[in-house]
C-alpha positions as CSV (number, residue, x, y, z in Angstrom):
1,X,-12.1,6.1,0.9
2,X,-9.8,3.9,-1.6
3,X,-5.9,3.9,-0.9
4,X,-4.1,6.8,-2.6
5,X,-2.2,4.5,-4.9
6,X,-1.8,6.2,-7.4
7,X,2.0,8.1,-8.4
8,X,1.7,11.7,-9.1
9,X,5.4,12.6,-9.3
10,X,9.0,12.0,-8.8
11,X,10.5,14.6,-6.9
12,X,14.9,14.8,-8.4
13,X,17.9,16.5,-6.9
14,X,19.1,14.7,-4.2
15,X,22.8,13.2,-5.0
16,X,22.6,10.3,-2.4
17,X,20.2,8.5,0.0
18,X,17.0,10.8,1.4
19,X,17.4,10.0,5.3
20,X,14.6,12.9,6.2
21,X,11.1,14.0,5.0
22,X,8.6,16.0,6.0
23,X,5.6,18.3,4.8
24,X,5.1,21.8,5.8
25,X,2.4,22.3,8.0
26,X,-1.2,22.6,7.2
27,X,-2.4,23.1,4.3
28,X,0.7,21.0,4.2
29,X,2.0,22.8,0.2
30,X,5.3,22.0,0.4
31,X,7.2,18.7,1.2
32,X,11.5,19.1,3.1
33,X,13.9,16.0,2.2
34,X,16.8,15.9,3.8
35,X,20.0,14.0,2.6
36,X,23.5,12.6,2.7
37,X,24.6,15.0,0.4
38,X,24.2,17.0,3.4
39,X,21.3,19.4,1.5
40,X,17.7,20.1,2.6
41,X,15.6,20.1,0.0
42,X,12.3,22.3,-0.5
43,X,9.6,21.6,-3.3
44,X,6.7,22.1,-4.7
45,X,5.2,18.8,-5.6
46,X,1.5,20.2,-7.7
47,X,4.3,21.9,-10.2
48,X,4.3,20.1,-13.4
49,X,7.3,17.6,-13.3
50,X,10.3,18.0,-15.6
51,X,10.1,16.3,-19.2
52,X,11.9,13.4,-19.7
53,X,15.8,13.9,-20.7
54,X,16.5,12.6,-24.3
55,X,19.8,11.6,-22.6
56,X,18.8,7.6,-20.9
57,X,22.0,8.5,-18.2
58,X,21.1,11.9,-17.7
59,X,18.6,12.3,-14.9
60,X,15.6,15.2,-15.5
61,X,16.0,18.3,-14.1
62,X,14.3,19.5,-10.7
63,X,11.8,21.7,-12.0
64,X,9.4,21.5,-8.8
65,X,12.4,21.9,-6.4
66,X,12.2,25.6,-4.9
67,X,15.1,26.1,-2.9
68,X,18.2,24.2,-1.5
69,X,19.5,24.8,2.5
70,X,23.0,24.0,2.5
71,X,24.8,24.3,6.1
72,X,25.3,21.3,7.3
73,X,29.0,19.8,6.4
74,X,27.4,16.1,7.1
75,X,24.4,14.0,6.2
76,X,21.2,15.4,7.1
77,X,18.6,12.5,9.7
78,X,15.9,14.4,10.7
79,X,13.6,17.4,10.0
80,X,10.7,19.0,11.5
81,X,8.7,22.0,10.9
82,X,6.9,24.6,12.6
83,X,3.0,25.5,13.0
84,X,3.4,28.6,11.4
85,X,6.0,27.2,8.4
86,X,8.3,30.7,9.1
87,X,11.1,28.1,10.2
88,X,12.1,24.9,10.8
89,X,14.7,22.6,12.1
90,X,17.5,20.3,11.0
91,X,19.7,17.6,12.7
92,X,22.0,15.1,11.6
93,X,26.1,13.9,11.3
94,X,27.1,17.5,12.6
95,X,26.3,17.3,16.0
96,X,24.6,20.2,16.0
97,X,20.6,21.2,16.0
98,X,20.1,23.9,13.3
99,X,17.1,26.3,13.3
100,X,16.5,27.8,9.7
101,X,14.9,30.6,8.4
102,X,12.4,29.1,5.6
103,X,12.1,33.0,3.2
104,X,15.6,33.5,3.5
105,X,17.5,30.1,3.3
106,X,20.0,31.5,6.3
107,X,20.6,29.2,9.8
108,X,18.8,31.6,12.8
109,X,20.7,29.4,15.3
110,X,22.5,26.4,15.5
111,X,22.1,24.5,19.2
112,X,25.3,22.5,20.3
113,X,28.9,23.4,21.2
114,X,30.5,22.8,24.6
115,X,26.9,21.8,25.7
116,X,25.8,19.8,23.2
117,X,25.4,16.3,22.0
118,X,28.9,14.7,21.2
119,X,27.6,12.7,18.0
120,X,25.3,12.5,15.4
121,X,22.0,13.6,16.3
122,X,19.2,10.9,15.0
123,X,16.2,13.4,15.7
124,X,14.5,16.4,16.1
125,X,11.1,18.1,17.1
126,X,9.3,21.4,18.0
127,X,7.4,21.2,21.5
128,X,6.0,23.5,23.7
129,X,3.7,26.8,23.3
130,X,4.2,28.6,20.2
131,X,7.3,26.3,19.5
132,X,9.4,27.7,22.2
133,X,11.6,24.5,22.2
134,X,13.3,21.8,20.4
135,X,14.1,18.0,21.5
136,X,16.6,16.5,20.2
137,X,18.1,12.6,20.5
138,X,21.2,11.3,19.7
139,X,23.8,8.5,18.9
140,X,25.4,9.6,22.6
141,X,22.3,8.0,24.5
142,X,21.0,11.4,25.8
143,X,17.8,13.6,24.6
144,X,18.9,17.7,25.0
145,X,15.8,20.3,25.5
146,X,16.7,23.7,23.6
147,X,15.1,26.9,24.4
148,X,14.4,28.7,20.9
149,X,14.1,32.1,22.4
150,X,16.8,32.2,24.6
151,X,20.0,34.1,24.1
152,X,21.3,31.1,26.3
153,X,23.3,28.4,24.3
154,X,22.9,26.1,27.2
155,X,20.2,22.9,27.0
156,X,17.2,23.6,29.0
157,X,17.4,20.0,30.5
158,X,19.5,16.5,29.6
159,X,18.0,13.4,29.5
160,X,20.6,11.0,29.9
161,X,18.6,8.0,30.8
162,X,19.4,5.3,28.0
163,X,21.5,2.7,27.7
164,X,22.3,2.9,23.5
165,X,21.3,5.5,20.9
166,X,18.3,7.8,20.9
167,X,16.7,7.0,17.1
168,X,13.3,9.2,17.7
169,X,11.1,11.6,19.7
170,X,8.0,13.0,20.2
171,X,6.9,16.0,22.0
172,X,3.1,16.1,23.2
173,X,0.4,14.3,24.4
174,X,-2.5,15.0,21.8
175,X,-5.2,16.6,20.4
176,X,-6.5,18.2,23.4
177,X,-5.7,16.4,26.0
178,X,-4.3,19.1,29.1
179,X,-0.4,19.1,30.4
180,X,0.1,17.5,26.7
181,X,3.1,20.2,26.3
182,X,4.9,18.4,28.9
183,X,5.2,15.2,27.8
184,X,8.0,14.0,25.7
185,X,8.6,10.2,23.6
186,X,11.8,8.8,23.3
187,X,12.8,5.3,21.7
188,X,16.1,3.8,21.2
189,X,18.4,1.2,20.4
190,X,18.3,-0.1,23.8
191,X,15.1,-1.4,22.8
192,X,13.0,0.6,25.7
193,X,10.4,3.2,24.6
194,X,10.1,5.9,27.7
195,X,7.9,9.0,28.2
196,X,8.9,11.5,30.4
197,X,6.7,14.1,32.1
198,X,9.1,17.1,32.5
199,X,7.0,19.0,34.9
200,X,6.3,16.4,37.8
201,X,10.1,14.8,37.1
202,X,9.0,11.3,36.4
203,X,9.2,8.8,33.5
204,X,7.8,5.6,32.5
205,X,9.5,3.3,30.6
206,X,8.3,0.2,28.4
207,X,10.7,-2.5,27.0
208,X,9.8,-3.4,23.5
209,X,12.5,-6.4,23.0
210,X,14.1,-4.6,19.7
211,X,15.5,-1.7,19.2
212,X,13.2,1.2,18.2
213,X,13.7,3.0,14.7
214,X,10.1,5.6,14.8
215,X,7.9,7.0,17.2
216,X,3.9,8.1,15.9
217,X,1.1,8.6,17.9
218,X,-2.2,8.6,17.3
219,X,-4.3,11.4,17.2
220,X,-6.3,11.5,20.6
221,X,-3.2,10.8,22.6
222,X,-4.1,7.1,23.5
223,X,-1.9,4.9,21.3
224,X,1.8,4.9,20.4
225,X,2.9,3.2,16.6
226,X,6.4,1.7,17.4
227,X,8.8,0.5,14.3
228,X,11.6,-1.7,15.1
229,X,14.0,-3.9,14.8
230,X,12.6,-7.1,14.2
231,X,10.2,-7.6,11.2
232,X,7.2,-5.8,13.3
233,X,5.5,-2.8,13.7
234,X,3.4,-2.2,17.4
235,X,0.5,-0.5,18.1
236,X,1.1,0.2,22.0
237,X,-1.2,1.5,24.8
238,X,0.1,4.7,26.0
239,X,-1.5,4.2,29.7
240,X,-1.1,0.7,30.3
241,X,1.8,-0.1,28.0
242,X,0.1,-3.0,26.5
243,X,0.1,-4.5,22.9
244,X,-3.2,-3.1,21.2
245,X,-2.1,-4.8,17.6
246,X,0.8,-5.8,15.5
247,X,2.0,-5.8,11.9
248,X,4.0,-7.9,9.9
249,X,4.3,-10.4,6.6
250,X,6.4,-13.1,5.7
251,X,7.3,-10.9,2.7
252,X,8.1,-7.8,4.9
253,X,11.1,-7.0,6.5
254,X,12.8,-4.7,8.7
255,X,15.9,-5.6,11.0
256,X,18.7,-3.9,9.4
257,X,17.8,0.1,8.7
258,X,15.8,2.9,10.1
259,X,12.5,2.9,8.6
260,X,9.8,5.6,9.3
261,X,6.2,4.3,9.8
262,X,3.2,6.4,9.5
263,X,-0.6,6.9,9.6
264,X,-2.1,7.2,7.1
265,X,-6.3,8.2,6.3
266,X,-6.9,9.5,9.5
267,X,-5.6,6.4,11.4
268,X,-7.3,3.5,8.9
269,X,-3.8,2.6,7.5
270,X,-0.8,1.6,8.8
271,X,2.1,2.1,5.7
272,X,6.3,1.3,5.9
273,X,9.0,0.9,3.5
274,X,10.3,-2.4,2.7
275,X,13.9,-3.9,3.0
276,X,12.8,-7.5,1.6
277,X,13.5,-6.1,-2.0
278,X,15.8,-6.0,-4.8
279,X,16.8,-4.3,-7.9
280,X,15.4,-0.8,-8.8
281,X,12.3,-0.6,-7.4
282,X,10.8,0.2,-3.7
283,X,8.1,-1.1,-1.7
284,X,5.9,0.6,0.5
285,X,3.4,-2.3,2.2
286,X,0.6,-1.1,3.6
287,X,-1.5,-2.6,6.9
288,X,-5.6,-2.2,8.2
289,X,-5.2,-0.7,11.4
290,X,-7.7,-2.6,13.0
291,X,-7.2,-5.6,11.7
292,X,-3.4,-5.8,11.2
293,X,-3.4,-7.3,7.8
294,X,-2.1,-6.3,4.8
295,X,-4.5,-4.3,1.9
296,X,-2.0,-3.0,-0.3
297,X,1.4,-3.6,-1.5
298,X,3.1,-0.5,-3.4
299,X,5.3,-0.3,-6.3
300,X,7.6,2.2,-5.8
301,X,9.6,3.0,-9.1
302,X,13.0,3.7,-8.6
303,X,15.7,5.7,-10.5
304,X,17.3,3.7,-13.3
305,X,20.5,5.9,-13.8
306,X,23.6,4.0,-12.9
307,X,25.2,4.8,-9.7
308,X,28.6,3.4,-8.2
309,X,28.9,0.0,-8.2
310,X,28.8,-1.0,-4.0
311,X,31.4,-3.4,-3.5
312,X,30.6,-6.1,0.2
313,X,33.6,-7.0,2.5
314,X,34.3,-10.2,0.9
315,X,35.3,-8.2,-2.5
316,X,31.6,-9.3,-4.6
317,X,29.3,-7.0,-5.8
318,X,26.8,-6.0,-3.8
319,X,22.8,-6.5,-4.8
320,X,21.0,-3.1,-5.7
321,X,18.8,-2.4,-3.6
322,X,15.8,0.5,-3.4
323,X,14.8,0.5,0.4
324,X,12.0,3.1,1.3
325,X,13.5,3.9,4.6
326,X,11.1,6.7,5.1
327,X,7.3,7.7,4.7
328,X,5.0,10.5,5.7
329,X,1.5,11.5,5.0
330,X,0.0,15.1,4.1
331,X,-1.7,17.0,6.8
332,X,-0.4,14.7,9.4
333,X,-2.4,11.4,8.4
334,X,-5.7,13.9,7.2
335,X,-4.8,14.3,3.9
336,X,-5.3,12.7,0.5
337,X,-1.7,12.5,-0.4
338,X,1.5,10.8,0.8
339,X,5.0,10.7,0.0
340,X,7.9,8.5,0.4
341,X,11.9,8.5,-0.4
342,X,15.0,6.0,0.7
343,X,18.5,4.9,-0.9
344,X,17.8,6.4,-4.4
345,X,17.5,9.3,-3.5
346,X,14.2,10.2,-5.5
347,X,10.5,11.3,-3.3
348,X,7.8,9.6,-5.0
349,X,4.4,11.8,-4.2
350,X,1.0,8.9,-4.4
351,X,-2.3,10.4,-4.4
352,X,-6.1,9.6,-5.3
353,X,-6.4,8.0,-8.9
């Protein structure tokens, strides 16, 4: 199998930075962007894309975009869907974990209050059977445990065990492997990695020596990929806690932003966005698994309408930059297609030439 390098479409709508992406489970149709415009985005990417505006400063109109989720009154950080693509879940600047109705574009519940997390919530993910619960991690250092089904607005269980902000979990142990359901991943800016076994009341925790941006394991279960703050990507043994492989380039670099890793071709690839860039255009550099090096280096194009000029603290005019901050692969890593988004605000969809 060749590298899906090839751009399909350019996904438009978003008025600011995409901080959020994710497909919709399998057959994986749809793709869910969420922004600092505070929007969640739905759309159909295999709809033909929207002809070109005669207008060079007008940008083209959304013509795969299906439906727009407004609730949130801040910027939108994390997304995640269920099995059965009836709902799925939002969290971001508001505090607040919101559970949406997909048919209906209407918030079911919204998880926070007097029990909730007391600042921006960095992440959020289905767990349990049948989706029964959400996980959530945030700025305040703790990870809550919501009950989907329960009348009660109260957290099922706090996990208040870091030091510095929560940036991403993971519920689940993998493909099955038994007592999976139990198991949640948590990283953070404390730069610790720890897994918690809810049902026997213990956790494990691995030091990483940067702080940790993304969370994804591997299919069986076995390994952990860990993005963070220091030019490298880790491939981690879940058991043992040991180094497996890393990856990283003199021309790639990541110590500043978030930046979403992935699988990719059922485990071969390795693909992250790119800060080490300037001007319009994104990068998305791609890694062997195995071997840690780099195979593929990808344009990504970027929107050439002109935004607000960005102005530093000593008064100059800032550099553009188009950072892929985020990345995700159809089907969870099986597919044939991949997507990607950052500061421009556009979702670029690659696929087979």
């Amino acid at each position: 199998m060749t590298f899906p390098s090839k751009p399909l479409t350019q996904l438009h709508g978003s008025n600011g930075p995409v901080h959020a992406l994710a497909y919709s489970s399998s057959p994986s149709t749809y793709i869910l962007t969420g922004s600092s415009d505070r929007s969640i985005r739905l759309y159909n990417p295999s709809r033909p894309a929207a002809l070109a505006s005669t207008n060079p400063l007008e940008p083209p109109k959304p013509t795969q975009l299906i439906k727009t989720y407004t609730a949130h009154g801040y910027e939108v950080l994390s997304l995640t869907v269920s099995n059965d693509n009836a709902t799925f879940a939002s969290a971001g600047g508001d505090r607040n974990v919101f559970l949406w109705d997909v048919s209906t574009g209407q918030t079911i519940r919204r998880f926070g209050g007097n029990q909730g997390h007391t600042s921006r919530v960095n992440a959020v993910t289905f767990a349990g059977v049948g989706d029964g619960l959400l996980i959530s991690g945030s700025f305040d250092a703790s990870v809550r445990i919501w009950d989907v089904r329960s009348k009660d607005y109260k957290p099922v269980m706090v996990l208040d065990d870091a030091r510095d902000s929560v940036s991403c979990v993971l519920a689940g142990r993998g493909e099955g492997e038994k007592g999976g359901e139990y198991e949640i991943l948590t990283g953070s800016v404390d730069e610790r990695v720890r897994c918690y076994d809810v049902r026997m009341g213990k956790v494990e925790t691995d030091v990483i020596g940067a702080a940790v941006t993304s969370l994804q394991r591997t299919r069986d279960g076995k390994a952990i990929l860990v993005g963070s703050l220091d030019n490298s990507m880790r491939l981690m043994d879940r058991d043992g806690g040991g180094l497996l492989k890393s990856y990283k380039d003199e021309q790639w670099k990541n110590d500043e932003f978030r930046m979403r890793g992935c699988f990719g071709g059922n485990e071969r690839w390795v693909l992250c966005g790119n800060e080490g860039v300037s001007g319009d255009d994104g990068e998305v550099v791609v890694w062997d698994t195995l071997s840690g090096k780099v195979v593929e280096r990808i344009k990504v194009e970027g929107s050439k309408v002109e935004g607000k000029k960005k102005i530093g603290r000593d008064g100059k005019e800032r550099e553009k930059k188009n950072v892929v901050s985020c990345v995700t692969w159809k089907e969870n890593g099986r597919g044939d297609q991949w997507c990607c988004a950052g500061t421009d605000g556009l979702v670029t969809v690659f696929g087979m030439p």
